[in-house]
C-alpha positions as CSV (number, residue, x, y, z in Angstrom):
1,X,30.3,10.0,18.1
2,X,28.3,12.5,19.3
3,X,27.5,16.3,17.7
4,X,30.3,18.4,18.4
5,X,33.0,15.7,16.9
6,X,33.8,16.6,13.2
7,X,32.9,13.4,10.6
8,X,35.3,10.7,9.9
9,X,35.8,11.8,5.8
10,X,38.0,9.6,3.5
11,X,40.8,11.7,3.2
12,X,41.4,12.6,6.9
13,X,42.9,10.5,9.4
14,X,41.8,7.5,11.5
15,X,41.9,7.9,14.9
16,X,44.3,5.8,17.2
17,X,41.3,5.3,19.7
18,X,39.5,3.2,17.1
19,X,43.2,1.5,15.8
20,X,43.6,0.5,19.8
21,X,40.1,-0.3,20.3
22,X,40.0,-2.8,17.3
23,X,43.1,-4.3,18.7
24,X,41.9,-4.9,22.2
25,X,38.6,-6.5,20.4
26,X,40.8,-8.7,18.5
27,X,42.4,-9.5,21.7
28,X,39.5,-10.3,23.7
29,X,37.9,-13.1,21.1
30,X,40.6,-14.5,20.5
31,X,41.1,-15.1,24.6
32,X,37.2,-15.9,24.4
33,X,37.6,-18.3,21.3
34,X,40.7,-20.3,23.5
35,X,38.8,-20.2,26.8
36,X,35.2,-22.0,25.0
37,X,37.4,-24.1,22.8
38,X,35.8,-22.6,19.2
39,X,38.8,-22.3,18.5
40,X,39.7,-22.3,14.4
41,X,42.1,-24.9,14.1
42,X,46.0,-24.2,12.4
43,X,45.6,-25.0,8.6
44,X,48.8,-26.6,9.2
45,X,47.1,-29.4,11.5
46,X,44.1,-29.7,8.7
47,X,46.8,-30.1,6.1
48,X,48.4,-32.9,8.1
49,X,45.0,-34.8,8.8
50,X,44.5,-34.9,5.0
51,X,47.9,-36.0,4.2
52,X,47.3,-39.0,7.0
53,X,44.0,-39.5,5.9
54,X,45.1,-40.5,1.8
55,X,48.3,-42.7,3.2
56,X,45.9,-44.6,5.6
57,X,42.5,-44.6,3.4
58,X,43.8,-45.2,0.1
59,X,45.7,-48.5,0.9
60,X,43.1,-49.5,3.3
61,X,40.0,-48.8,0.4
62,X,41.8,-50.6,-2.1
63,X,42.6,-53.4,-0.2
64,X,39.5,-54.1,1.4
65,X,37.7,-54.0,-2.4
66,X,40.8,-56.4,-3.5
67,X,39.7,-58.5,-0.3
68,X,36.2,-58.3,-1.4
69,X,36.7,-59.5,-4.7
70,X,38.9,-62.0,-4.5
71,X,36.3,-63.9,-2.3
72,X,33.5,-63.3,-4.9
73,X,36.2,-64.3,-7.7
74,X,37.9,-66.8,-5.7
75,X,41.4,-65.6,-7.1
76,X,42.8,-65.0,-3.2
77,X,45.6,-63.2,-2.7
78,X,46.1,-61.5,-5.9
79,X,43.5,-59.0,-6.3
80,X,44.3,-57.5,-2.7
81,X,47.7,-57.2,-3.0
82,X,47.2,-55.4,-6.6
83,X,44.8,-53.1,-5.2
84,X,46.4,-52.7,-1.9
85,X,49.5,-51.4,-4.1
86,X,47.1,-49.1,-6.7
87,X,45.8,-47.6,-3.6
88,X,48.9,-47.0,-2.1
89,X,50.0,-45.4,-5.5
90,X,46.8,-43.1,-5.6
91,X,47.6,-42.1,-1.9
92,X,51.1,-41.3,-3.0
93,X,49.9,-39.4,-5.9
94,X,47.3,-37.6,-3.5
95,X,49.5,-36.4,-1.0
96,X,52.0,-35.1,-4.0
97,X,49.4,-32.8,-5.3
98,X,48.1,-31.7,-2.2
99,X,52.3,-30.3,-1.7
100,X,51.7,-28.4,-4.7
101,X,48.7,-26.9,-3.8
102,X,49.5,-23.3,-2.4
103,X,48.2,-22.9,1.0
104,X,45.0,-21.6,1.5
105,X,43.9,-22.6,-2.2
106,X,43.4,-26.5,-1.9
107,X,40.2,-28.6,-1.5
108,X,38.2,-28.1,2.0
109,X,39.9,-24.4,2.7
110,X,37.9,-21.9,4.0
């Protein structure tokens, strides 16, 4: 800005300069952010790593501490098929309330 150019006040006007200068900036990272790969990635895609991540971890966690016990125990096959099923259940019931959580709002956003 230099002297002669009146001040930028609240009530007057923003000038389309500034409007198309913002735009080309926002232009230019994002072509920047593609091209070094710091890219954000699509909440969508993290959303879908999370739902994968209970329906494979769940089951497997459960059934690896049924596996566990049942050799300390020595009461092979039942506590890993119980378990295997309870975490199967909790990965169920995981990815349900994640569906109910409005985008944006859930665990890990930000």
């Amino acid at each position: 800005m230099t002297e002669s150019d009146p001040p930028l006040g609240p009530g007057l006007p923003e000038d389309a300069r500034l409007n198309s200068l913002d735009e080309r900036l926002s232009r230019a990272k994002q072509a920047e952010a593609v091209r070094t790969g710091t890219q954000r990635p699509d909440p969508n895609t993290r959303l879908g790593q999370r739902v994968l991540g209970e329906l494979i971890g769940a089951p497997f966690g459960g059934g690896l501490i049924g596996w566990l016990l049942d050799r300390w125990l020595g009461t092979s096959p039942w506590l890993l098929l119980s378990l295997l099923f309870l975490g199967f259940a909790v990965g169920v019931r995981n990815v349900i309330r994640l569906s109910r959580t409005p985008p944006g709002n859930g665990p890990g956003a930000g």
